[in-house]
C-alpha positions in Angstrom: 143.4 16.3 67.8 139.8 16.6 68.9 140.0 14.6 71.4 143.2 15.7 73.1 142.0 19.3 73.2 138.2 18.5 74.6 139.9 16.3 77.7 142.5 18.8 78.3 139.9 21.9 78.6 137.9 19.7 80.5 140.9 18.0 82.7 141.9 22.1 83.3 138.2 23.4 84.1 139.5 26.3 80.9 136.0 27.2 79.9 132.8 27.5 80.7 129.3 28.1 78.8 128.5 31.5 77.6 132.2 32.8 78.2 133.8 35.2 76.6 137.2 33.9 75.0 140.1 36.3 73.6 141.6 34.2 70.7 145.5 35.5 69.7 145.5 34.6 65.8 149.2 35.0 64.3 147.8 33.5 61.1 149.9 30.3 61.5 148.8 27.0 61.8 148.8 26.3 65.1 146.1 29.5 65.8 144.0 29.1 63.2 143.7 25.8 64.1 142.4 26.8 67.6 140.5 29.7 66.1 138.5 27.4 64.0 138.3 24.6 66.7 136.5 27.4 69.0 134.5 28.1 66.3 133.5 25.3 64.6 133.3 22.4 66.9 132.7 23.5 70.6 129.0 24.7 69.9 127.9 23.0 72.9 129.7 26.1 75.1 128.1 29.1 73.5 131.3 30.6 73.6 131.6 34.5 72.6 134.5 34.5 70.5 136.5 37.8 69.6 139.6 37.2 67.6 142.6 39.1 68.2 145.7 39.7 65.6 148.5 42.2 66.8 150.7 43.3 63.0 154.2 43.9 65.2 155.3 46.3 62.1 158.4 44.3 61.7 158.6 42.3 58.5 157.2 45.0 55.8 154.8 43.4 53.2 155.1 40.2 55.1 153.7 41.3 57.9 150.2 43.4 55.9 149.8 39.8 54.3 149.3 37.8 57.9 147.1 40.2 58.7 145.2 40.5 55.7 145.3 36.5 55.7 143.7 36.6 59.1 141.3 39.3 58.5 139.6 37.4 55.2 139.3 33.8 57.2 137.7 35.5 60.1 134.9 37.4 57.9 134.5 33.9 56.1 133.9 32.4 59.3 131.6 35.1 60.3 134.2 35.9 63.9 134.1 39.1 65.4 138.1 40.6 64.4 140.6 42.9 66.0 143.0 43.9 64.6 146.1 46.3 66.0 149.1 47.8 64.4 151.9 48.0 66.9 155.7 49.2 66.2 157.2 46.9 68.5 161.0 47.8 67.3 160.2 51.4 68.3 158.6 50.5 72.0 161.9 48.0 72.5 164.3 50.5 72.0 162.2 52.9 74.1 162.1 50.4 77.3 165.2 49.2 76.1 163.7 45.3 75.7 164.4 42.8 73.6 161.9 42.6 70.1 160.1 39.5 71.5 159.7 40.8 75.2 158.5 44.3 73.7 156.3 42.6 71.4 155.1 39.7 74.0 154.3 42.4 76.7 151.9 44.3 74.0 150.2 41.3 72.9 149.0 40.5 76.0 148.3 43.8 77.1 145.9 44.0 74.0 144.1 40.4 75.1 143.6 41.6 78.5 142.2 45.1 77.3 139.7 43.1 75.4 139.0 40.5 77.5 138.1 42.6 80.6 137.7 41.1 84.6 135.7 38.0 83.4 136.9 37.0 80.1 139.5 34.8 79.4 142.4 35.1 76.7 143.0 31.2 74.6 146.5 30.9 72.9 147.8 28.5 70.5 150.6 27.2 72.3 151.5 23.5 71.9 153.2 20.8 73.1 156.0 21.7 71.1 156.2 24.8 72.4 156.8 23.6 75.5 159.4 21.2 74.8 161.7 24.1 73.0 160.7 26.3 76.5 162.0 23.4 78.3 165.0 22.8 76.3 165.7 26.7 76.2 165.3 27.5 80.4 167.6 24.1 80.8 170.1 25.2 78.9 170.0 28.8 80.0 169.9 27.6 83.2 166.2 26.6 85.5 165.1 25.0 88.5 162.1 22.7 89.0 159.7 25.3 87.6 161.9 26.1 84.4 161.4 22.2 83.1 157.8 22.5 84.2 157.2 24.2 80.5 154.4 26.2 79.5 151.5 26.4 82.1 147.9 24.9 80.6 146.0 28.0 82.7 147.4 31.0 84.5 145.2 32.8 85.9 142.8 34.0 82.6 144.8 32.8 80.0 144.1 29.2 78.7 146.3 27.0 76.2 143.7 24.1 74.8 146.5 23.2 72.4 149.2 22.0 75.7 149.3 18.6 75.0 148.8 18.6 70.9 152.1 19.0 68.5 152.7 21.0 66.2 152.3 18.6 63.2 148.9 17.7 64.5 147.7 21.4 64.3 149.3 21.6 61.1 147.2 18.0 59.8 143.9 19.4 61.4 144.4 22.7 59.0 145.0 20.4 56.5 142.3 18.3 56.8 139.8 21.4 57.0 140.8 23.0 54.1 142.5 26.0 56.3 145.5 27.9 54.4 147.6 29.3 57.0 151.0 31.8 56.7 154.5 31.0 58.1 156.6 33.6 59.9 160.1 33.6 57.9 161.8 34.5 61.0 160.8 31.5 62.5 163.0 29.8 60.1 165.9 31.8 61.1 168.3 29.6 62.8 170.2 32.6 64.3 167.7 33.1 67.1 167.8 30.2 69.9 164.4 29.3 69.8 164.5 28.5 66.2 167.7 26.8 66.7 166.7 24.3 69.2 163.8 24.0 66.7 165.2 23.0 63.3 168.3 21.7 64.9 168.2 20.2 68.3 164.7 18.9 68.9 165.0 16.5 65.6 168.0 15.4 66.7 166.5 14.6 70.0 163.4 13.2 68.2 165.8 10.6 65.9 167.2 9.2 69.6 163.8 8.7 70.2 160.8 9.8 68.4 157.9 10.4 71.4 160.8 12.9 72.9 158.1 15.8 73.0 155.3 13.5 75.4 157.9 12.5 77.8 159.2 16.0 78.1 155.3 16.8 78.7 154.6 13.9 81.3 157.8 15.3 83.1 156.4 18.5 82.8 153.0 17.8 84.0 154.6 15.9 87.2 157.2 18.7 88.1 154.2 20.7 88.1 152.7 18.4 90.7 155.6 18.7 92.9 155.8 22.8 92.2 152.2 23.4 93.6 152.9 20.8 96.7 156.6 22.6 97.8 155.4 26.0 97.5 152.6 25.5 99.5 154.6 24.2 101.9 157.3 26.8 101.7 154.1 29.7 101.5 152.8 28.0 105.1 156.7 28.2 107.0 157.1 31.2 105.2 154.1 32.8 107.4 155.2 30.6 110.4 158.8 32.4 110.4 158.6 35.8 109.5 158.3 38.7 111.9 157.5 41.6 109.4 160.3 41.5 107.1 162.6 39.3 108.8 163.1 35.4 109.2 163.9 33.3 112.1 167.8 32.2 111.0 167.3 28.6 113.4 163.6 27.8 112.2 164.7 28.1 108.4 167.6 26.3 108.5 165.6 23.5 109.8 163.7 23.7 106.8 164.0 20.5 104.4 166.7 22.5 101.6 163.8 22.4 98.9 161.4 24.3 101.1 164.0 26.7 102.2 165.4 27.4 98.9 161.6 28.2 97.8 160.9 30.3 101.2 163.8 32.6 100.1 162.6 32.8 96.8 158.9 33.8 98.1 160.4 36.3 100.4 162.7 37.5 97.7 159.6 37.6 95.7 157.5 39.6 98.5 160.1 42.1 98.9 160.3 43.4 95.2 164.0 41.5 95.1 165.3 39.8 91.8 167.3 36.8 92.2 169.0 34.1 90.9 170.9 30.7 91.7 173.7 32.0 92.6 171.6 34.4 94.9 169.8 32.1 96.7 173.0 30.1 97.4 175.0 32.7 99.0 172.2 33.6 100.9 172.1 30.2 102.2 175.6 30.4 103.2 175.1 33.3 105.4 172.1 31.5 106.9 174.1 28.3 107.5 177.4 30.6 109.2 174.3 32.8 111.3 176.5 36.2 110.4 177.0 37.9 107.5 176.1 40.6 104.9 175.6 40.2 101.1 174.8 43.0 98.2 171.8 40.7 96.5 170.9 42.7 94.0 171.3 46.2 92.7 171.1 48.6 96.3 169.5 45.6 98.1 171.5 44.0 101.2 170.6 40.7 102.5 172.1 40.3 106.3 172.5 37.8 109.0 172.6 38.6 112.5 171.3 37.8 116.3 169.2 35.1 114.2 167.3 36.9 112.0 167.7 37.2 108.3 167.0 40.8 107.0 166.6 42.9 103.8 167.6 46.2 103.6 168.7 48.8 100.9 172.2 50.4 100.4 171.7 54.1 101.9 173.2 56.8 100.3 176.7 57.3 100.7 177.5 59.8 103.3 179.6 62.7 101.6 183.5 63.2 103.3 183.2 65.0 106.6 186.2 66.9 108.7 185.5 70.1 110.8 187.2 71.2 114.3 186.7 69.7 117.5 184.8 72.2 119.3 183.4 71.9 123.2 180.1 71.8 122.7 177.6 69.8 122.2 177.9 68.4 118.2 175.7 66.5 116.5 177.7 63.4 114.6 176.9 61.8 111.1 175.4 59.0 113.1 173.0 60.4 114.6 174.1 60.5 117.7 175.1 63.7 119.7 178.2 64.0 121.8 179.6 66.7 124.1 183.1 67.7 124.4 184.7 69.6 127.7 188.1 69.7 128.3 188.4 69.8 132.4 191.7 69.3 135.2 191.9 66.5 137.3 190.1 68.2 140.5 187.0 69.0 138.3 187.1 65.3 136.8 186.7 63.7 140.3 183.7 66.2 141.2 181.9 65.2 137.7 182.5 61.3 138.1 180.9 61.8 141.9 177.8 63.5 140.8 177.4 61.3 137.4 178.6 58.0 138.2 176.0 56.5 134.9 177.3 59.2 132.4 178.7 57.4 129.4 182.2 59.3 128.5 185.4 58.4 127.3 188.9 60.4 128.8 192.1 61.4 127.0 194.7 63.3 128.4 194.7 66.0 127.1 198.6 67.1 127.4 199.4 64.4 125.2 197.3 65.8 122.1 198.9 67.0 119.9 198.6 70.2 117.8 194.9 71.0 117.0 191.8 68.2 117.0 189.6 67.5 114.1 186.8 65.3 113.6 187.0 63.6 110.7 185.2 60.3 108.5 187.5 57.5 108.2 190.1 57.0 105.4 191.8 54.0 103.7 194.8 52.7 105.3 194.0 54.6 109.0 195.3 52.6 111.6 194.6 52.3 115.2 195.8 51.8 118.2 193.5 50.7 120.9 193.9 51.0 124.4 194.5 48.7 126.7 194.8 45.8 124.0 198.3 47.2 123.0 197.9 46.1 119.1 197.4 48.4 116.1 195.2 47.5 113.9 193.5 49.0 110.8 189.7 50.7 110.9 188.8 48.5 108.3 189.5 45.5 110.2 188.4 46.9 113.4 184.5 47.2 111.4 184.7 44.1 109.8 185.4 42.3 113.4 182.7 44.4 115.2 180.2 43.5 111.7 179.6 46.9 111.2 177.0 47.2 108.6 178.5 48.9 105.2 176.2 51.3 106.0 177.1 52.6 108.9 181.0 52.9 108.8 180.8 56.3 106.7 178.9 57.6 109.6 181.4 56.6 112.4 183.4 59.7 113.1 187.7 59.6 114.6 188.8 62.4 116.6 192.9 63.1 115.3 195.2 65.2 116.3 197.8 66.4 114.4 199.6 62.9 114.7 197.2 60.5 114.4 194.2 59.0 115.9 193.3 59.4 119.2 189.3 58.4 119.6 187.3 56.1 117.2 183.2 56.6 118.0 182.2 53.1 119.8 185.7 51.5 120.2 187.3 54.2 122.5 190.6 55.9 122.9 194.4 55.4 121.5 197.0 54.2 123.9 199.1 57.4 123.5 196.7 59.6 124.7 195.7 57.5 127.7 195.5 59.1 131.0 197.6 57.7 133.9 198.9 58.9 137.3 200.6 61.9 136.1 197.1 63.1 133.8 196.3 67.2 135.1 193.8 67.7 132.4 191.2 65.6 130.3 189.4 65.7 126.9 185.9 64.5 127.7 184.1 62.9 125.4 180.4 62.1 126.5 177.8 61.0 124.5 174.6 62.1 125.1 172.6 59.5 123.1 170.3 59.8 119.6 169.0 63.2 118.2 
């Protein structure tokens, strides 16, 4: 085991002389092994070690004898101990997290605590541990970087054990005359880790016995090919962007493993959680250039003019219906609008003086009863001038690709038989002026407020 462990700290640079080194010691085999390697047989590095155990509070007299366990080796070792009692059931069901998330989250917020800006925190996971985190992100579902297993280093945190088993840190304690504890939930088959344990892996290890090395080497060389495509997809991520959004033609270029991890950088950048299933329908939009997707929770991905964009869902803008007044009104859009109700002779004048003026005119003998302004409602139906079809709102906004947002905010003008004037499409055929018209409804709109 020596051996491994010295050419995998050196072949990952993991420590240097005179570091400080935060050791997490469960009392199992596989830390005390480390623990006492650190200790004991690296006295070359000068290391300052500080052991760490975290008692999780969650299997009663169990639990006081790992720690005790770990507390006498450490004074008989003479290694600096700390020790913290934790109620990880009680912090789960206050972030509402799972037991090992809780309880993985507080160990690692203790290392780091203790280990500070320049230490570095060493734990004792194997090769073996790896294999099951393969197995377990395969059959949960991964890409590349699932079946890459556990990382040797991220950023502080160092695994010398990577590439040694299980049964080889459990020989070295062995052959040192180290006594170590075993969790009893780690025996309990009902939890999928320990189920791919007892059951699956020796299964896997009868087909053939070095099952755990391969898996490793695999590992190790989708690593490789991690590091080189996100570099690649970190440099065309830079290359396409424009703030936020992402040139539609230069990304579908994109070889589809570089593109897949571009979207998952920029997902990434943006605060977005994704999945598979995310990044594919985002492609889809990408390869029809139109579309709009809810991505995840009240974020919208959209497709449009060539750009690819993230946005989130505004609120939803509350039922509106009031009169028709003429005046100038403000709309729900944003936009304001000015209504004047004026006979033909007046009409001519106005379009003499203001030939650029954007309006829209109804005749206004045709109307109906009184006018209201009102949001849209399911099953309105419209129909549009000069085109001579009816058709519903709905389908009139999903033709024009107006964003969800928006069509809340888009007001109609009825009267009290219908629809007569939908904001940006124009007017109904009944209410069209012709030959005869003596008197228009204006409807100008006078731009943003």
């Amino acid at each position: 085991m020596n051996r491994k462990v010295i050419d995998c700290i050196d072949r990952y640079h993991m420590l240097s002389p005179h570091d400080h080194v935060v050791v997490g010691v469960s009392g199992g085999a596989d830390s005390l092994a480390l623990l006492y390697f650190l200790t004991h047989e690296l006295s070359e590095y000068q290391l300052r070690i500080t052991a760490c155990h975290i008692n999780h509070l969650l299997r009663g007299e169990e639990s006081m004898r790992d720690q005790r366990h770990v507390e006498e080796l450490c004074a008989q070792w003479q290694t600096p101990l700390h020790v913290e009692q934790i109620d990880i059931r009680e912090i789960a069901q206050q972030r509402g997290q799972t037991l090992e998330e809780a309880g993985r989250n507080e160990r690692y917020r203790v290392f780091a605590g203790l280990a500070g800006a320049e230490g570095k925190i060493a734990t004792a996971h194997t090769m073996s541990d790896s294999f099951e985190t393969q197995l377990f992100n395969l059959v949960r579902g991964c890409g590349g970087k699932g079946l890459c297993g556990i990382p040797p280093v991220r950023g502080n945190i160092i695994r010398p054990l990577i590439t040694v088993s299980r049964e080889e840190t459990e020989a070295y304690c062995h052959a040192h005359g180290i006594s170590y504890v075993t969790d009893s939930t780690n025996l309990d088959p009902a939890y999928s880790r320990n189920k791919l344990r007892l059951e699956v892996i020796p299964k896997l290890c009868e087909i053939n016995s070095g099952a755990a090395v391969h898996a490793a080497q695999l590992g190790r060389s989708l690593s490789e090919d991690q590091d080189f495509l996100e570099q690649a997809a970190a440099e065309k991520l830079r290359q396409i962007s424009d703030g936020d959004r992402l040139s539609v033609s230069e990304l579908w270029e994109c070889h589809p493993a570089v593109m897949r991890r571009v979207l998952m950088l920029w997902l990434q950048k943006n605060g977005v959680d994704y999945d598979f299933q995310t990044l594919d329908r985002i492609s889809e939009i990408v390869r029809s250039d139109c579309g709009k997707i809810n991505i995840a929770g009240d974020f919208f991905c959209a497709c449009q003019n060539g750009k690819l964009t993230l946005s989130r869902k505004a609120e939803k803008t509350p039922y509106f219906e009031f009169p028709l007044e003429t005046k100038e009104m403000e709309m729900p859009s944003g936009k304001k609008y000015r209504f004047w109700i004026k006979n033909k002779e007046e009409m001519i004048r106005i379009q003499e003086i203001f030939k650029n003026s954007t309006y829209k005119l109804l005749d206004y003998d045709k109307i109906i009863g009184k006018l209201i302004i009102r949001q849209r409602r399911n099953g309105d139906r419209f129909r549009i001038f000069d085109r001579h079809i009816t058709k519903s709102i709905k389908k009139l906004f999903n033709e024009a690709k107006i964003p969800q947002e928006m069509r809340e905010k888009i007001f109609l003008i009825c009267d009290e038989r219908g629809i007569i004037y939908v904001e940006g499409f124009g007017i109904s055929d009944r209410v069209a002026p012709d030959a005869k018209t003596e008197k228009y409804l204006v409807v100008e709109e006078k731009g943003n407020s």
